[in-house]
C-alpha positions in Angstrom: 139.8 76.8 93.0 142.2 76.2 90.0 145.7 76.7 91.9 145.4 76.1 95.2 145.9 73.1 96.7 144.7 71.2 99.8 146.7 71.4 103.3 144.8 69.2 105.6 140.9 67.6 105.9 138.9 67.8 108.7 135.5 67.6 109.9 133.7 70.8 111.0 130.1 71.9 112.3 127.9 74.1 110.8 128.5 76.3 113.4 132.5 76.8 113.3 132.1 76.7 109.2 129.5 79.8 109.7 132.3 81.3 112.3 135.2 80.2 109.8 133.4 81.5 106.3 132.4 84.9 108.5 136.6 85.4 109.1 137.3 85.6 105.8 134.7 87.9 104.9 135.7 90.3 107.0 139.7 89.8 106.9 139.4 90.6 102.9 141.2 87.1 102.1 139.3 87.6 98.9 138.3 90.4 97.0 134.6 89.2 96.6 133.0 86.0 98.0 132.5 83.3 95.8 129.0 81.9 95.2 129.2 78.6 97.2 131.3 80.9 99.7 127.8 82.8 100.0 125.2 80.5 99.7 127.4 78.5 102.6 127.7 80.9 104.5 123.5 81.8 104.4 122.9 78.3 105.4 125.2 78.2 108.2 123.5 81.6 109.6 120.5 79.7 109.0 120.3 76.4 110.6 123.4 76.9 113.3 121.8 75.6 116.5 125.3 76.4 118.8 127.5 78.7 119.1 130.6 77.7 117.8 132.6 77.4 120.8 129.9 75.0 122.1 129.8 72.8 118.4 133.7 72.7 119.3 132.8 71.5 123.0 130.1 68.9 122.2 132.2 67.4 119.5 135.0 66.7 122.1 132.7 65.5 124.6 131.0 63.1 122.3 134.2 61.8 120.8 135.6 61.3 124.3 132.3 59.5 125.4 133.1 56.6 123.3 136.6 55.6 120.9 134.1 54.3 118.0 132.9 57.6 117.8 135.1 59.6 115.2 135.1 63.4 114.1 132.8 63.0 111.9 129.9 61.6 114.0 130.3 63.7 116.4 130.1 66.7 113.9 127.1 65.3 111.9 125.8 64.5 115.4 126.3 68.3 116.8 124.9 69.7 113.6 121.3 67.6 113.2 120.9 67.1 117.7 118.5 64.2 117.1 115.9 63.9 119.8 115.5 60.0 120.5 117.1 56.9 119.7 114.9 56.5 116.3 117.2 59.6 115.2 120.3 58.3 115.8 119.1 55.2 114.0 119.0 57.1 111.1 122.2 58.8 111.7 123.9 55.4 111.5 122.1 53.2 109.5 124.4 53.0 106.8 127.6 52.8 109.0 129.5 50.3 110.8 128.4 50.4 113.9 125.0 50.8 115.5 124.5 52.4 119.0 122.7 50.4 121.5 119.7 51.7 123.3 122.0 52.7 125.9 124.5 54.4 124.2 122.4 56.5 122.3 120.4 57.6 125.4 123.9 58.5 126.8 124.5 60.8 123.9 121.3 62.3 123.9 121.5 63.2 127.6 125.2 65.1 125.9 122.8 66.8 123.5 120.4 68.0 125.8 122.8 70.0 128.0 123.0 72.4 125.3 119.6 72.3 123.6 118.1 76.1 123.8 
């Protein structure tokens, strides 16, 4: 990492980080992955739950759905797909902003369209 310096942030899913970390395996950007590269890249393979144009498609729905929800919500959201309101109470107990009853049954209705 010594050298190289940071262009942009942003928020991804497991998903497009398994799709991103398999690019550069195969394009050769480096000569050999390094460690966290791999043991990234195993978890991603194993606990992905979309595909990663999906992950991409939820996010923007669930940002959309409602402006307090930010990128990074949406992608910890898209990554764990809680099942009732009692998971996305734990989601968001330590931020800002708790969704109603409502609101939560309005994302989970999101989340269900693309449960397997």
């Amino acid at each position: 990492m010594i050298g190289r310096k940071k262009i942009e942030e942003r928020y991804i899913t497991v998903a497009e980080t398994k799709e991103l970390l398999h690019r550069r395996k195969e394009d050769g950007e480096e000569e050999e992955m390094f460690y966290e590269a791999r043991i990234s890249l195993e978890y991603s393979e194993r606990f992905a739950k979309l595909s990663p144009e999906q992950a991409r498609e939820l996010k923007e729905k669930l940002m959309g759905l409602f402006e307090w929800l930010d990128e990074r919500l949406a992608a910890k959201l898209v990554d764990l797909m809680p099942g009732d309101y009692f998971d996305i109470r734990v989601i968001f107990a330590k931020e800002d902003y708790m969704p109603t009853q409502e609101e939560a049954e309005r994302i989970i209705q999101l989340l269900d369209e693309y449960r397997a």
